[in-house]
N, C-alpha and C positions, 0 to 999 in steps of 0.2 A: 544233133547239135555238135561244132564242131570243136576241138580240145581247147582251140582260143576263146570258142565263148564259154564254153564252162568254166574259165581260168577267169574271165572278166568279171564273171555274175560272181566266183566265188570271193574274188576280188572287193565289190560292192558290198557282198554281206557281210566281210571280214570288217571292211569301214565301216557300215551300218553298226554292226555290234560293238566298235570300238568306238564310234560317236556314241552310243548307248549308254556305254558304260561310263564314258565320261562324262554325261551328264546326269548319267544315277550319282555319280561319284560329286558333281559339281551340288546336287540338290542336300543330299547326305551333309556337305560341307555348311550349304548355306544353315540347315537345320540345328549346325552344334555350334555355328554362329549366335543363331537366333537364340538359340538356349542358354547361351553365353553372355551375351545380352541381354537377354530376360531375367537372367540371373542376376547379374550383376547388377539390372538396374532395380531389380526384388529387394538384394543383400542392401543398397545405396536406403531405398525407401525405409527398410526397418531400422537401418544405423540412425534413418533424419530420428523419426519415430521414436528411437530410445533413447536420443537427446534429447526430445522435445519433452518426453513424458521426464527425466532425470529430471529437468530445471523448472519443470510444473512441480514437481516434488519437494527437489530442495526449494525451493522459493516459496512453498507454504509450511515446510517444515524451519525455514527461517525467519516466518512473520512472525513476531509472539503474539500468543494468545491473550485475547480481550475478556478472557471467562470470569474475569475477577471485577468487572465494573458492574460496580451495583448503580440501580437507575431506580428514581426515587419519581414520584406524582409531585410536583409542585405546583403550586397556585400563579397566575401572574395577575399584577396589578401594581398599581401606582400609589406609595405612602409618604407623607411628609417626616414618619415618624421614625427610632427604631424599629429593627425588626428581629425577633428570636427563632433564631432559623435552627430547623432538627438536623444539620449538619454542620460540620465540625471540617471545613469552611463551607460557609454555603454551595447547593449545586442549582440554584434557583428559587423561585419564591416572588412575594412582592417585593417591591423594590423603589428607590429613590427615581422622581420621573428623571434626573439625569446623571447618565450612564458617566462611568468612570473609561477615562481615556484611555487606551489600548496603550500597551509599553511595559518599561522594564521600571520597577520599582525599588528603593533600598528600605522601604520604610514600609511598615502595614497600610493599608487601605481600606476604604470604609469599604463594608460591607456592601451595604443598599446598593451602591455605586455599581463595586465590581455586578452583582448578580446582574443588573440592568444591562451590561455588558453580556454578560450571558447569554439573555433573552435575545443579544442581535447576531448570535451567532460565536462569540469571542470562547478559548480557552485561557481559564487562571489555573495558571502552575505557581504554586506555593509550596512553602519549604518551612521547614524551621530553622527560628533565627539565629543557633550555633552550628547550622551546616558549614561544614570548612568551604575557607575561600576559592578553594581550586573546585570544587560542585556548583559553588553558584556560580562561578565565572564558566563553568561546562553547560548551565543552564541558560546561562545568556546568550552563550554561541551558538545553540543548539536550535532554538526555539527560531521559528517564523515571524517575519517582520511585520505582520499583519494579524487582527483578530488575535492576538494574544496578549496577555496581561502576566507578569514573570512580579512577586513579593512574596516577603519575609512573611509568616504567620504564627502566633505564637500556640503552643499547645496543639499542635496537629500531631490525629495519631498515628502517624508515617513520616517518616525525615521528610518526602515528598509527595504531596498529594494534588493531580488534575484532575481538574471541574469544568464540566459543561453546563448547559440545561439541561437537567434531570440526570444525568451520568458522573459518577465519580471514581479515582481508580488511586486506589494508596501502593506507592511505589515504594522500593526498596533504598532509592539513591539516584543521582542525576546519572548515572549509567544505567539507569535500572532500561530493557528495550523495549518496554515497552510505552514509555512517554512517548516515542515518536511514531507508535504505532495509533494512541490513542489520540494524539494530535493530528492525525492524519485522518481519522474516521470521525471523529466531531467537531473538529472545529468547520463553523460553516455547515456542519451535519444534519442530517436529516430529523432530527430533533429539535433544529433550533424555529422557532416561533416567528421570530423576525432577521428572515436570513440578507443580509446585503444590508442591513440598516447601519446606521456611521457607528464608529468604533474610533473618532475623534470628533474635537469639538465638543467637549463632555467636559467632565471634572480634570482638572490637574490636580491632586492634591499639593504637589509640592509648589505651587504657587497659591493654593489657598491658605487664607490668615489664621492663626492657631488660637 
């Protein structure tokens, strides 16, 4: 062979081997991309991940607890008569066939009435009648325009106590957090008997005759 072809071939090899290596060198690169990448989009996933778990947490460590509602067997039915109810306001029982009209009350309310309200789903938040005026006017802003029932009660053993059907929870005060934890979970709740039934069209007392 003659010194020009051995200069050509050695020529080719020298390319060869420097094509080689620049694509070991281009694969190597794409590799600590990919890892970089993969990384990063690893680091992204556990960052979503340990928001997502944070605000699962805080958001159950900021519902208060319902462990304090005692829930009671009542009877339903239909009386013309009173009735002597084993709570202290009632949370159910028989009841007056017509139901007391959902709303905000200044004056106590019959009994019969409210529980019939009960039965169709409604919560009564009741207070006692020296609650200072800046609580019950927090109880009136507070409370849902629907299915609730808001009056004064005398001799209750909590400044503030919400009733369901068969469920009651004696609060500490119109801040207390958890009325609107308890308004959220029964009224309309899975306890109620006659869920969607009118919550007007009933009693007004302040227009009945005394």
């Amino acid at each position: 062979m003659s010194p020009s072809g051995s200069a050509s071939r050695r020529d080719r090899e020298d390319r060869q081997a420097r094509i080689e290596q620049m694509r070991r060198q281009e694969q190597r690169a794409d590799r600590r991309r990919a890892l970089l990448l993969w990384g990063s989009a690893g680091l992204v996933v556990l960052a979503i991940a340990g928001a997502v778990t944070w605000a699962v947490l805080s958001e159950r460590a900021s519902v208060p607890s319902l462990a304090d509602v005692q829930t009671f067997s009542v009877e339903q039915g239909h009386v013309e008569t009173a009735v002597s109810y084993a709570q202290t306001p009632p949370a159910g029982g028989q009841h007056n066939p017509v139901w007391l009209n959902c709303g905000v009350y200044d004056k106590p309310v019959p009994n019969e009435n409210a529980v019939h309200s009960l039965e169709h789903g409604a919560v009564w938040v009741t207070y006692r009648p020296d609650l200072p005026a800046a609580d019950v006017a927090k109880l009136k802003s507070d409370i849902p325009d629907t299915y609730m029932v808001l009056s004064p009660y005398p001799d209750l053993p909590a400044p503030v106590v919400a009733s369901a059907w068969g469920k009651q929870l004696r609060l500490t005060g119109a801040d207390d957090p958890r009325l609107e934890a308890f308004i959220r979970t029964y009224r309309q709740g899975p306890q109620t008997p006659e869920p969607g039934a009118a919550c007007t069209g009933g009693l007004d007392p302040s227009s009945s005759s005394s």
